[in-house]
C-alpha positions as CSV (number, residue, x, y, z in Angstrom):
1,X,35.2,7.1,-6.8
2,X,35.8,5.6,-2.9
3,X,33.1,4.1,-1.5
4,X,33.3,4.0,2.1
5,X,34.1,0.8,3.8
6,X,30.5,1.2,6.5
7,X,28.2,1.9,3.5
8,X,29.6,-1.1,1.3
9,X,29.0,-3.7,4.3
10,X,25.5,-2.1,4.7
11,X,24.8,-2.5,1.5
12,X,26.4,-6.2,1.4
13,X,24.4,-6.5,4.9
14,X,20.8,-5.4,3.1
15,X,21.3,-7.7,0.0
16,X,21.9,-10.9,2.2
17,X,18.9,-10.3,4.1
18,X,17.0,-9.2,1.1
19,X,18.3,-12.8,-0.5
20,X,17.1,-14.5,3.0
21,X,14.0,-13.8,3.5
22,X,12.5,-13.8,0.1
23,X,14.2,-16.8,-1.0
24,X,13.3,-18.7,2.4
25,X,11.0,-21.3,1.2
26,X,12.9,-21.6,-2.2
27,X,15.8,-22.3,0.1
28,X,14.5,-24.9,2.4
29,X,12.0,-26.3,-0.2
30,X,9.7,-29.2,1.3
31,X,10.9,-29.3,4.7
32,X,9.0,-26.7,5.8
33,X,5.5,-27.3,6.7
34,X,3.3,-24.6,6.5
35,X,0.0,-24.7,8.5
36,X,-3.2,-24.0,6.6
37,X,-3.7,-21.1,9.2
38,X,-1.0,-19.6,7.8
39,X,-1.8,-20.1,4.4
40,X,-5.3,-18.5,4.4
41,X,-3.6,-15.5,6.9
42,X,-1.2,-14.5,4.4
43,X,-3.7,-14.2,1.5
44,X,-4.5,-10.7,3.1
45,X,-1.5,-9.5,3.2
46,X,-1.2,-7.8,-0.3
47,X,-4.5,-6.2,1.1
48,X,-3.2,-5.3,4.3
49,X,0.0,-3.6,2.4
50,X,-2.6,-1.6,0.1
51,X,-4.4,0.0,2.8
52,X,-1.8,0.8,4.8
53,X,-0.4,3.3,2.1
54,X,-3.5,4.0,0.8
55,X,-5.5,5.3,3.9
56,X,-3.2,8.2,5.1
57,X,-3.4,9.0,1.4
58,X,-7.5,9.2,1.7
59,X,-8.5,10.5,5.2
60,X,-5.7,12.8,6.1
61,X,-4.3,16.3,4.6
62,X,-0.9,16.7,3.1
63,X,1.8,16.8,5.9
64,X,-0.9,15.6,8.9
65,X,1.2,14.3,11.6
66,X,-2.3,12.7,13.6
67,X,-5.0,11.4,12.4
68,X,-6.3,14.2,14.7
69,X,-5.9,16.7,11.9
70,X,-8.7,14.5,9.4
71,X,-11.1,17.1,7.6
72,X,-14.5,16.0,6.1
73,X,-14.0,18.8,3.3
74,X,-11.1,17.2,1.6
75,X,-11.3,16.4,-1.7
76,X,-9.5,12.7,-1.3
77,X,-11.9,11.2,0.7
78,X,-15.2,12.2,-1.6
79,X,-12.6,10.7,-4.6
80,X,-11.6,7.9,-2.5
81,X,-15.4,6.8,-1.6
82,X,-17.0,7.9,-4.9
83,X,-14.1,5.2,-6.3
84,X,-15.3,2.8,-3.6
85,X,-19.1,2.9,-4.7
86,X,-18.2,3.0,-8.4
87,X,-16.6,-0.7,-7.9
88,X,-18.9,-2.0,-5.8
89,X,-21.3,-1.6,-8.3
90,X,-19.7,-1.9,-11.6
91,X,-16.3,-4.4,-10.8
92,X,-14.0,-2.5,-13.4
93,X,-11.2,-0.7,-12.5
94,X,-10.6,1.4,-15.1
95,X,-14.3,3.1,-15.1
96,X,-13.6,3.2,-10.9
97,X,-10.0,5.2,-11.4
98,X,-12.0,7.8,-14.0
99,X,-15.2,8.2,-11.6
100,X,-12.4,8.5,-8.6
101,X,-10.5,11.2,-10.5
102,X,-13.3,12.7,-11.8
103,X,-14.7,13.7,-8.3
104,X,-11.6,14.9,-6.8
105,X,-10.8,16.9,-9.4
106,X,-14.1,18.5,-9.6
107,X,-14.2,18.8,-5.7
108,X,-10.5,20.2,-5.9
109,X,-11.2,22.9,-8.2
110,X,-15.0,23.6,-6.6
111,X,-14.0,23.6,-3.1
């Protein structure tokens, strides 16, 4: 099998950068000072990340190119905020993905 010569340096290319900038501060250890702004700014990240994927997922129909296309009727967002009120009030994310599931399907197959 030949591997072409562009596709092995781009792969060569993503695995140094990959290596860079997750292994920066293992790198440069204790010489780089982090302010506590920082710090408490990239506790949210993970967060951030999560509703990023997760709201086109909720609010929008399958293949929506705008968030002009968001329906009220759709069975995802009376899942998504029935999961929402279910942890709020009971903290346990097992009983919340059930109740989540629960409603959608029910909506799915009522709707």
């Amino acid at each position: 099998m030949q591997i072409d010569l562009n596709i092995a340096f781009l792969l060569i290319g993503m695995a140094v950068v990959t290596v860079l900038t997750r292994g920066f501060f293992l790198i440069l250890g204790e010489r780089v000072k982090i302010s506590p702004l920082v710090l408490e700014a990239i506790r949210f990240a993970p967060l951030a990340a999560m509703i990023a994927i997760l709201a086109p997922e909720i609010f929008l129909p399958a293949n929506a190119s705008s968030a002009a296309q968001f329906d009220i009727h759709l069975p995802n967002i009376w899942g998504g905020i029935a999961a929402l009120i279910t942890f709020y009030f009971s903290r346990k994310m097992v009983f919340t993905l059930v109740v989540g599931m629960a409603v959608f399907t029910a909506i799915r197959f009522w709707a």
